[in-house]
C-alpha positions as CSV (number, residue, x, y, z in Angstrom):
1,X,127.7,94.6,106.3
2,X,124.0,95.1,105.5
3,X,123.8,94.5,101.7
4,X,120.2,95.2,101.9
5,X,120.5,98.7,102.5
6,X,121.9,99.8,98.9
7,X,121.3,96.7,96.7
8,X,119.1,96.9,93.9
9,X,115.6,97.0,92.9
10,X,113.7,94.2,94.5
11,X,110.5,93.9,92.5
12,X,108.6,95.7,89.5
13,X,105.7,97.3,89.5
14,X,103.9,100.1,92.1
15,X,105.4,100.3,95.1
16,X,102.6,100.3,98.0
17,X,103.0,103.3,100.5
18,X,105.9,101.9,103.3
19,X,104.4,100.7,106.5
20,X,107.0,102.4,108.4
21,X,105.2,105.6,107.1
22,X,102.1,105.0,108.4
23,X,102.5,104.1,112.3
24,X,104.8,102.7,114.9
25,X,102.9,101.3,117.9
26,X,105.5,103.0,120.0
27,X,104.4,105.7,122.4
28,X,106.0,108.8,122.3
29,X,107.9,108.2,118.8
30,X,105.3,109.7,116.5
31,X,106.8,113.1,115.1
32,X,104.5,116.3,116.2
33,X,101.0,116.7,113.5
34,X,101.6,113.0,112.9
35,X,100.8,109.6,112.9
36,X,104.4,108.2,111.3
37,X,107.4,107.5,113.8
38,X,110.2,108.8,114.3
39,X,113.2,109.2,112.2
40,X,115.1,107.8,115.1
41,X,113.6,104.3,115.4
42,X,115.8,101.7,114.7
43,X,113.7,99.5,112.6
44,X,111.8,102.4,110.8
45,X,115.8,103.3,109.2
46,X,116.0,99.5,108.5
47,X,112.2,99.7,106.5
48,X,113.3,103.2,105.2
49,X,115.7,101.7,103.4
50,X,113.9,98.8,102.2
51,X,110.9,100.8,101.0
52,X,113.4,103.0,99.2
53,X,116.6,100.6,98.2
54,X,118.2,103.8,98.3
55,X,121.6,103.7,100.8
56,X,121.3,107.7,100.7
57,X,118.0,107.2,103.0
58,X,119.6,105.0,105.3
59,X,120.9,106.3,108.5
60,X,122.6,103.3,110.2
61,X,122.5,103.0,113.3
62,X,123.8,100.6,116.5
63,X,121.4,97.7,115.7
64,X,117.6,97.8,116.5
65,X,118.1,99.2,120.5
66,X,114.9,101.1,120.9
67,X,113.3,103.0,123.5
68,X,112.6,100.6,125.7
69,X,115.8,99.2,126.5
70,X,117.1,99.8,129.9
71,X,121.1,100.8,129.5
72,X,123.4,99.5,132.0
73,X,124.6,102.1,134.2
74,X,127.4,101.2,137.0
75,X,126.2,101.9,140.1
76,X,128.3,104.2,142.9
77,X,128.5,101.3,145.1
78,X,128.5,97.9,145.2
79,X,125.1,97.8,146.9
80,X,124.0,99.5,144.1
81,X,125.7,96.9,141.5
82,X,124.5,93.8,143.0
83,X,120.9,95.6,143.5
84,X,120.9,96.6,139.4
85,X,122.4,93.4,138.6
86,X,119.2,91.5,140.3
87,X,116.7,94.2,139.0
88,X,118.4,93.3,135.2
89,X,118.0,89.7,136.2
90,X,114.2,90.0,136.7
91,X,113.6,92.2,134.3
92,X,114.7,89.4,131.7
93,X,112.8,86.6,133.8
94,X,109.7,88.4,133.4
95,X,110.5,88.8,129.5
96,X,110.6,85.4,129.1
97,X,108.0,84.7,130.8
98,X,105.5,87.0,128.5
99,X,107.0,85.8,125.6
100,X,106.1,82.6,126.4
101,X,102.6,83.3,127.6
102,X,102.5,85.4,124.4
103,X,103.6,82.4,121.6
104,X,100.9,79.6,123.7
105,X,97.9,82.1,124.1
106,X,98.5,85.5,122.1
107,X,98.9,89.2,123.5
108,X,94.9,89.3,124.7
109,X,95.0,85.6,125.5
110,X,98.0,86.4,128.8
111,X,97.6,88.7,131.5
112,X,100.3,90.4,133.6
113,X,98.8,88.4,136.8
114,X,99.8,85.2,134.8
115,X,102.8,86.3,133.8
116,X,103.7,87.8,136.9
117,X,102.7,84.1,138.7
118,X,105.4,82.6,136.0
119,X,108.1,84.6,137.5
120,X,107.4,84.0,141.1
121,X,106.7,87.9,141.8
122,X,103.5,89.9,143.2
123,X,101.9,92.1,140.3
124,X,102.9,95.7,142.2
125,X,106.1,93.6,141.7
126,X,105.6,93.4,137.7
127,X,104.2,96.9,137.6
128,X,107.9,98.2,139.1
129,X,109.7,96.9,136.0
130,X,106.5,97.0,133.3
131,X,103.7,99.7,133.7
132,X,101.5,97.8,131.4
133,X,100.5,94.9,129.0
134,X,101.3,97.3,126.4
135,X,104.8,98.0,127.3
136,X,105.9,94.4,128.1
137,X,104.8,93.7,124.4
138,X,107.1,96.8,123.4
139,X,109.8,95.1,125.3
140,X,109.1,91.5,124.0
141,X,109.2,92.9,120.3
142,X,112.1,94.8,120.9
143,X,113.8,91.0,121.3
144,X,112.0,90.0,117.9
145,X,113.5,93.2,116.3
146,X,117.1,92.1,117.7
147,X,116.5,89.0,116.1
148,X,115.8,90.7,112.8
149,X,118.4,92.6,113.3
150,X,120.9,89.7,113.1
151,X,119.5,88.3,110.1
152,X,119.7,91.7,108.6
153,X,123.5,91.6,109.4
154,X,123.4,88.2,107.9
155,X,122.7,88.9,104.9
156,X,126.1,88.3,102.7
157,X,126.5,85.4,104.3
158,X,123.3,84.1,103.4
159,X,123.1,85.3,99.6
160,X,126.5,83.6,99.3
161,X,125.6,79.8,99.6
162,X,122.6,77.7,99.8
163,X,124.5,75.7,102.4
164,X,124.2,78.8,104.6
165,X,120.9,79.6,103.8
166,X,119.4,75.8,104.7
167,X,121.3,76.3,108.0
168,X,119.6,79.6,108.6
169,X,116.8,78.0,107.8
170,X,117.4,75.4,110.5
171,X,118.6,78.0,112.9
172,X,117.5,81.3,113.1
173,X,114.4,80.5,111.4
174,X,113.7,77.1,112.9
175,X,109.6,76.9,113.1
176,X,110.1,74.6,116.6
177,X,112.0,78.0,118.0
178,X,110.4,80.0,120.3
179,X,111.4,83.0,118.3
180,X,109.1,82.0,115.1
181,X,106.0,80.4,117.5
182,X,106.3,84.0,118.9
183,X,106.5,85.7,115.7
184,X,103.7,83.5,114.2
185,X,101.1,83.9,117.0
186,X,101.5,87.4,116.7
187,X,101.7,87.9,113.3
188,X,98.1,86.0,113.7
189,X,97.0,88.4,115.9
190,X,97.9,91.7,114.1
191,X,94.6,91.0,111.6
192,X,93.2,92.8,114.3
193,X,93.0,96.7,113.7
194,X,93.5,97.3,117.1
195,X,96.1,95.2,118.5
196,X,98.9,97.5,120.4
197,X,102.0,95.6,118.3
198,X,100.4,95.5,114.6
199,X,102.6,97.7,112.7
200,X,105.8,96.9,114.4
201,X,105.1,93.2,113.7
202,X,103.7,93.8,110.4
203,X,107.6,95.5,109.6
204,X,109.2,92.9,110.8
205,X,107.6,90.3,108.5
206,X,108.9,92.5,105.7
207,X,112.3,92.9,107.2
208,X,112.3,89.2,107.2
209,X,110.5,88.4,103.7
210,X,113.5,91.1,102.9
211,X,116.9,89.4,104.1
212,X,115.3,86.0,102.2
213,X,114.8,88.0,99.3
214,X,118.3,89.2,99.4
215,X,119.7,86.0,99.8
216,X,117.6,84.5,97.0
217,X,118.6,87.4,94.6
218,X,122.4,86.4,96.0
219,X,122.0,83.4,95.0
220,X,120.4,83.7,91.6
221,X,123.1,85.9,90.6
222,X,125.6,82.9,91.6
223,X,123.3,80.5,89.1
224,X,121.4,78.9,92.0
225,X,117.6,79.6,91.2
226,X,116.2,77.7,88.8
227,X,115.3,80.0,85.7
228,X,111.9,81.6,86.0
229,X,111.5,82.0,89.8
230,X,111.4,85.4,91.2
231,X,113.1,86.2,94.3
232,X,110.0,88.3,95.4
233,X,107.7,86.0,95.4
234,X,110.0,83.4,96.4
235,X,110.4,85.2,99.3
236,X,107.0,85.7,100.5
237,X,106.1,82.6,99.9
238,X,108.9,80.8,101.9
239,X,108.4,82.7,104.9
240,X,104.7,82.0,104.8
241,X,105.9,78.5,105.1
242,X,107.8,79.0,107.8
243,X,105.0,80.8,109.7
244,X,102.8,77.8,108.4
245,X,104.9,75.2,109.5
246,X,105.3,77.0,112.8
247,X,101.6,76.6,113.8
248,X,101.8,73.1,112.3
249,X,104.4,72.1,114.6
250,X,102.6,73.3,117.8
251,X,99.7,71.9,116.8
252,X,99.5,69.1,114.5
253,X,102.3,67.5,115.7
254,X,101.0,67.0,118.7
255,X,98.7,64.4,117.6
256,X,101.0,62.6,115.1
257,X,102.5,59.2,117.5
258,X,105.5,58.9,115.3
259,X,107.8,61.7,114.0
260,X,106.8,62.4,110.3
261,X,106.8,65.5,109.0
262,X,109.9,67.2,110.2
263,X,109.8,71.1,109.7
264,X,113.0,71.4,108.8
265,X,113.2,68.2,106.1
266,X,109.9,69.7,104.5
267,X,111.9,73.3,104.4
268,X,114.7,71.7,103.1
269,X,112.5,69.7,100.7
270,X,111.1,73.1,99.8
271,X,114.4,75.4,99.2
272,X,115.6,72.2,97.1
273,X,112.6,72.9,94.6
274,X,113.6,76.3,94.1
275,X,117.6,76.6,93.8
276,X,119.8,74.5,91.2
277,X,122.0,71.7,93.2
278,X,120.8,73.5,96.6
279,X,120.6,70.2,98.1
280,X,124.0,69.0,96.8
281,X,126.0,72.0,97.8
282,X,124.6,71.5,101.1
283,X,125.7,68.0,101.6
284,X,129.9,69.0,100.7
């Protein structure tokens, strides 16, 4: 169930004009005389419904699939099997690979010839399965958006108990996961006007500033926020941590001999400030 899609109102005031009007960073997906995507893309139905909390503008959907996902076709033989199999098989090596290179050093910071070294393949090798730079990010944020995606999903669970939400918050959102040292290099990056993933990543930090949101206005309906704090905010602010906390842990840490400063204990620490007996629901 995604309870985002027709829940309430989640904040007063002017709504700004939705980023998933303005661009997509996807080739191809912009509809004819203009610059917004398509009505097709996954995420952009996820962010139509967030920017309208309407369930009437939400399309569903079979998750955040996009484009640039190769579908697995059985081949006529089993030469052709095992040869799709392998080409599958790369195809993810030199995904992780890039995201890797991508979270250490940034989009501009990694070239294909490093990435393609990584993998243990030539660079015509890369080009085969990648054209570009630009379309291995595509691919590599298509994995971030399947991430949102499951968070999106996720959201029930996680406006239902502050038990679950601490776990997420261990899990799925962990800042020593490669998912959020991805997500937070990039989302560094995307100050830049020009970089070739800025709107896509810029959605996705609403998408996920959106599923906490949800789960902190779950959980304020159950009595769990302390009186006064606004899931909104809330929200923003938390993820920000998380992002924060993120950097902290692949930088800072690295100098610190003993381990202080756990990322999760000072989440923890954090969500405990905000809900009602948080920390005491999580311990039963």
């Amino acid at each position: 169930m995604m309870r985002a899609a027709g829940s309430g109102p989640t904040g007063t005031g002017p709504v700004p004009a939705p980023l998933s009007a303005q661009a997509s960073d996807r080739t191809h997906t912009e509809a004819p005389g203009s610059r917004g995507p398509a009505a097709g893309d996954p995420l952009t139905r996820a962010l139509r419904a967030l920017d309208s909390i309407s369930s009437v503008d939400f399309e569903g959907g079979d998750g955040l699939r996009t484009a640039t996902s190769v579908p697995n076709t059985p081949g006529t033989a089993d030469g052709s099997k095992a040869s799709s199999s392998q080409s599958s098989g790369r195809r993810e090596a030199i995904l992780d690979a890039a995201s890797a290179l991508f979270a250490e050093r940034g989009y501009h910071g990694a070239s294909l010839r490093e990435i393609s070294r990584r993998v243990g393949i030539s660079h015509p090798g890369m080009l085969h399965h990648f054209s570009s730079k630009e379309v291995l990010l595509s691919a590599v944020i298509d994995r971030l958006e399947a991430h949102a995606q499951g968070l999106l999903n996720s959201v029930d669970s996680l406006a239902g108990s502050p038990q679950v939400l601490l776990a997420a918050l261990a899990g799925p959102w962990d800042p020593r996961g490669h998912q959020m040292a991805l997500m937070a290099t990039l989302s560094a990056e995307i100050v830049n006007p020009d970089h070739p993933g800025r709107f896509r990543i810029a959605r996705l930090r609403l998408v996920h500033e959106h599923v906490l949101e949800k789960a902190l206005e779950g959980l304020a309906e159950a009595g769990y926020l302390r009186e006064g704090a606004g899931p909104t905010f809330l929200a923003r602010t938390v993820f920000s941590e998380l992002l924060s906390l993120t950097v902290r842990e692949h930088t800072v840490r690295e100098l610190q001999k003993s381990a202080v400063a756990d990322p999760i204990d000072d989440v923890r620490e954090l969500i405990g400030l905000l809900l009602v007996d948080a920390k005491d629901e999580a311990q039963n």
